[in-house]
C-alpha positions in Angstrom: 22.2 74.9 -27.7 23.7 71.5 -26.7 21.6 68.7 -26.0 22.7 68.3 -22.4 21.5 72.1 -21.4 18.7 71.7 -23.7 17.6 69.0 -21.7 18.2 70.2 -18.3 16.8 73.7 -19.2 14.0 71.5 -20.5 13.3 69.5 -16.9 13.6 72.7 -15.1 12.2 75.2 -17.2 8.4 73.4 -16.7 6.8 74.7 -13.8 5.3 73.4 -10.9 1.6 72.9 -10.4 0.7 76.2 -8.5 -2.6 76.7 -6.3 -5.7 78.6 -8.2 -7.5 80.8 -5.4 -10.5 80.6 -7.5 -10.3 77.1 -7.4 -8.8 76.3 -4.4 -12.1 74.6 -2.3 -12.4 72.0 -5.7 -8.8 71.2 -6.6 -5.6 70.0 -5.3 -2.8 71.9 -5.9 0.4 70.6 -3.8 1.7 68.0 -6.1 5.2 69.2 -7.5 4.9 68.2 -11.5 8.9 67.7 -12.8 11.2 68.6 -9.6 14.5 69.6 -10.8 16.1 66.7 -11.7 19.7 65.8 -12.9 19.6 64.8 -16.4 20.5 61.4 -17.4 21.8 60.9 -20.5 20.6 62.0 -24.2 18.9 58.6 -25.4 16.8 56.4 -23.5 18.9 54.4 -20.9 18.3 50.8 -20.9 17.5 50.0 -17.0 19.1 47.2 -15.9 16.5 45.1 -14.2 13.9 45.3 -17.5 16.0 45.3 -20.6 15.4 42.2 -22.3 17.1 43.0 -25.6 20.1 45.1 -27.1 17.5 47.7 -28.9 14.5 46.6 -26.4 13.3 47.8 -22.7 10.3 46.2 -21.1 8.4 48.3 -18.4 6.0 46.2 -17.0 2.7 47.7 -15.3 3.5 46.1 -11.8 7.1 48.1 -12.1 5.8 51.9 -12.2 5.7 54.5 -10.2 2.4 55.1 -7.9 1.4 58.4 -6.6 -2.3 57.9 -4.4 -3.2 61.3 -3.5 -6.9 60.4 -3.1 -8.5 62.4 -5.7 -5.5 61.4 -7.9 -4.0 58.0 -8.5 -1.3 58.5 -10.9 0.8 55.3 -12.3 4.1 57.1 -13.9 6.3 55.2 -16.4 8.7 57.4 -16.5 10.3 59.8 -13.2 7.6 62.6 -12.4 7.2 64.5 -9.1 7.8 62.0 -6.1 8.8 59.3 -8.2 12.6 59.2 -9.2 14.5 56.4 -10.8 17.3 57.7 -12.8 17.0 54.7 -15.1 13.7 56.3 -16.2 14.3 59.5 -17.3 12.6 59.1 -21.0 12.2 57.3 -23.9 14.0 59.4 -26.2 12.0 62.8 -26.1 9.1 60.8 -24.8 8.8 62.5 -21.3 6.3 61.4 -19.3 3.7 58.9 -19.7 1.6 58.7 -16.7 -1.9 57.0 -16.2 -4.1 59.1 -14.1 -7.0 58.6 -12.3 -9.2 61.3 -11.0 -12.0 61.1 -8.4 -15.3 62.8 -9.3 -15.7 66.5 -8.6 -11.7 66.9 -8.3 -9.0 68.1 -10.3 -5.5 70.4 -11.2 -5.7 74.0 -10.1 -4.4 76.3 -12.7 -0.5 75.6 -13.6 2.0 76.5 -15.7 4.2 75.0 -18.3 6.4 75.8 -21.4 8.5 74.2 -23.9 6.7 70.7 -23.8 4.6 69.3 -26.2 1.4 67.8 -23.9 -0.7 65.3 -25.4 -4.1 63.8 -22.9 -5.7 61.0 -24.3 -9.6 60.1 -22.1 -9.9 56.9 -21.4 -12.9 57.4 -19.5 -15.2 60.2 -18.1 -15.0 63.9 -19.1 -12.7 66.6 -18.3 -13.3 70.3 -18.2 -10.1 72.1 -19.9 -9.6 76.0 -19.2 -6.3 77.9 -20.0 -4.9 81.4 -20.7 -5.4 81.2 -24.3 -9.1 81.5 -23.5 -10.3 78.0 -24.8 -12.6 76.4 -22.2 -13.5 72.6 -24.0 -14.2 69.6 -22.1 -12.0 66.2 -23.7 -13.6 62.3 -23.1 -13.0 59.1 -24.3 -12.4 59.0 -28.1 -10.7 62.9 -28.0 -7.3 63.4 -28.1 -5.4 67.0 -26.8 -2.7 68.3 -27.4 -1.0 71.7 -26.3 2.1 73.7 -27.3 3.7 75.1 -24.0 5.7 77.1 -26.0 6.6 80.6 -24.4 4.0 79.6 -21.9 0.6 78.6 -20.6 -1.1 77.9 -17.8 -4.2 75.8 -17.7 -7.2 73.8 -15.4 -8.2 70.4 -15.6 -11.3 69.0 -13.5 -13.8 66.6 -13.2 -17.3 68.2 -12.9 -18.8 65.0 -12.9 -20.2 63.9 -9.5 -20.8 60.6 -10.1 -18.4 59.5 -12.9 -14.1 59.6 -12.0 -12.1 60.3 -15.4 -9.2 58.2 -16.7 -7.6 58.9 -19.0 -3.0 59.0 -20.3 -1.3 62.7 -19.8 2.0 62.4 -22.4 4.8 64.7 -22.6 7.2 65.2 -25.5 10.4 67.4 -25.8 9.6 70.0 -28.9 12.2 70.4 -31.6 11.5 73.8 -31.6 11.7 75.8 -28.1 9.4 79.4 -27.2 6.9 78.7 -30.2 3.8 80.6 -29.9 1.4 78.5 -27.1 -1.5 76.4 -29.0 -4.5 74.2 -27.9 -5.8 71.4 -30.0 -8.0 68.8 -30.4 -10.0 66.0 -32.3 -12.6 63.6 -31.8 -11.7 60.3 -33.2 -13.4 58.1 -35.2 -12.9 54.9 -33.4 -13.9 52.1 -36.2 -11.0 54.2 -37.8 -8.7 51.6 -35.3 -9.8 48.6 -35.7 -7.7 46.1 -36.7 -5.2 48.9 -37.8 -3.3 52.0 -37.0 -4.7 55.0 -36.9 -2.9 57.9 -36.4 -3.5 60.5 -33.9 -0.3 62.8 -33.6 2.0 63.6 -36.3 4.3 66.7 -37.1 2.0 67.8 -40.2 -0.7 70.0 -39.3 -2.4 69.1 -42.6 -2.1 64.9 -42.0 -4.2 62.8 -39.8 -4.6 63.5 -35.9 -3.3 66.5 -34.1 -0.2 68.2 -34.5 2.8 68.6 -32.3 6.2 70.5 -32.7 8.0 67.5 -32.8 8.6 64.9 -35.6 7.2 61.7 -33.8 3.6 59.9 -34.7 1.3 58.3 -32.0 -1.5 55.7 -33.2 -4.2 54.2 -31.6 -5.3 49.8 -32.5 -7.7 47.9 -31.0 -6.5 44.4 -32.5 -8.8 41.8 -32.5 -7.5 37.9 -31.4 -5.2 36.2 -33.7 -5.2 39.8 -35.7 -1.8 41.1 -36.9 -0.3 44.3 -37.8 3.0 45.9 -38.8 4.5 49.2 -38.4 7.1 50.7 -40.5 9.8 53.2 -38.5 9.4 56.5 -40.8 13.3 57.5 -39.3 16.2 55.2 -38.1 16.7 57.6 -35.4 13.4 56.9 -34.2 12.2 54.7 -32.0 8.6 53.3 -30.9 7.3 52.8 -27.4 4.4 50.8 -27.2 2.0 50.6 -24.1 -1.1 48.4 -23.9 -4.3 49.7 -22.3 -6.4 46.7 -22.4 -5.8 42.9 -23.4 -2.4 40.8 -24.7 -0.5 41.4 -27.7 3.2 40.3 -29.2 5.0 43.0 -30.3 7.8 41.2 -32.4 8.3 38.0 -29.8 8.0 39.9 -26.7 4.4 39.5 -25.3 2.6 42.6 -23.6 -0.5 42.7 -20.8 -2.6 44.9 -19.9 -0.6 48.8 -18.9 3.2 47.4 -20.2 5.4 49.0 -22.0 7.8 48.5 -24.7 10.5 50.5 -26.0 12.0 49.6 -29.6 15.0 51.2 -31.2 17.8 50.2 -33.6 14.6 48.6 -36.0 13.2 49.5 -39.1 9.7 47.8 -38.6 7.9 46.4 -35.7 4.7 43.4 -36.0 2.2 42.9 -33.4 0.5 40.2 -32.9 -2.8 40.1 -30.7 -3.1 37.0 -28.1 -6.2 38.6 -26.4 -8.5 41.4 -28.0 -5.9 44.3 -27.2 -6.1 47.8 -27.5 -2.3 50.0 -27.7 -0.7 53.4 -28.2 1.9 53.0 -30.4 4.2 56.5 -30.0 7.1 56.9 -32.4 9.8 59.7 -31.5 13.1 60.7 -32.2 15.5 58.7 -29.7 18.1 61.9 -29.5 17.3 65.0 -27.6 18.1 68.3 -29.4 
């Protein structure tokens, strides 16, 4: 397949969110996931109001996309349901990257997906997990998820939590390999495993560090303390990394970072950060060509 059907059979090939009877007096179910969109490009397009270098894009938290439902307060990096820019299609086969909020005793009916790699990291809160594969699990701060649409799944997300609203990152990546068999997993992590360093939570080996994912890109989690400093070497050249700060300041390379910007990095064969506040960042390296 070529890389331009692979990605639009990609964008429209995962479903919409559909409603759940069972679940219908608990959950919303009428926000529209990936609409069919026109595909732009194979890499990651440079948008023309945030690139501040040649190999370098700069997303900065005030500059996403916002979808308040009520229950659900989404902040999407990259175009998802109501929000379109066709300068932010991806980050190479980084897909979506969207910070949800959801209010307590809410959540996603049943839904479907397939061929995307889906990857929830809590950030606060728990959330219940039910899908068609039978695994019914509940994922909080320090977890991290992952799920192989594969052929295809549906699945449940919701808050049971009454007084408590969960936050926490929902991540999409393009597979390298389409109509695998569907799997669920997932990992506690040991968080003193992050500090002041890398620690990787998604990788392509199913026998290395973190989750797996049918893809050959590596996420890590750092909480960096002030005047701390770390470097990251690219394992590809046609990778790229895309950096997004939850909490605190850091340099990555000169380019200073606050609290929910991104950075996109490409064209580079390590990258150094450099903490100006106690920070704490996802680093997620991926291949920057589709297909």
């Amino acid at each position: 397949m070529d890389r331009k059907k692979f990605i639009k059979t990609s964008i429209l090939g995962t479903s919409i969110f559909a409603a759940s009877p069972l679940l219908a007096s608990v959950l919303d179910n009428d926000i529209d996931e990936l609409k069919p969109l026109e595909p732009v490009g194979f890499n990651h397009i440079p948008t023309t109001n945030s690139a501040v270098a040649e190999n370098a894009v700069l997303h900065t938290s005030d500059s996403r996309g916002l979808a308040d439902h009520g229950w659900l307060v989404s902040r999407h990096t990259f175009s998802f349901a109501n929000y379109h820019n066709p300068e932010r299609m991806h980050f190479g086969v980084l897909r979506v990257l969207n910070d949800d909020y959801v209010a307590e005793g809410k959540g996603f009916g049943t839904h479907p997906h397939d061929n995307m790699e889906i990857i929830s990291i809590p950030l606060s809160g728990d959330l219940e997990h039910r899908d068609s594969m039978g695994n019914v699990a509940v994922i909080k701060n320090g977890d991290v998820q992952v799920m192989s649409a594969g052929t295809g799944i549906t699945h449940s997300e919701y808050n049971k939590k009454l007084n408590k609203a969960v936050k926490f990152l929902q991540i999409w990546v393009f597979p390298n390999k389409r109509n695998v068999t569907p799997r669920y997993g997932q990992l506690t992590l040991k968080k003193e495993e992050r500090i002041n360093r890398l620690q990787q939570i998604v990788s392509p080996n199913q026998n290395d560090a973190g989750v797996w994912i049918h893809q050959n890109a590596w996420f890590y989690l750092s909480n960096l303390s002030l005047g701390k400093s770390l470097s990251h070497r690219v394992h590809a050249a046609t990778n790229g990394c895309y950096i997004f700060v939850l909490s605190g300041e850091l340099f990555v390379n000169d380019q200073l970072l606050k609290t929910r910007d991104g950075y996109g990095i490409w064209n580079t064969a390590e990258i150094h950060f450099k903490a100006s506040k106690d920070a704490e960042f996802l680093v997620m390296e991926v291949p920057m060509v589709i297909g």
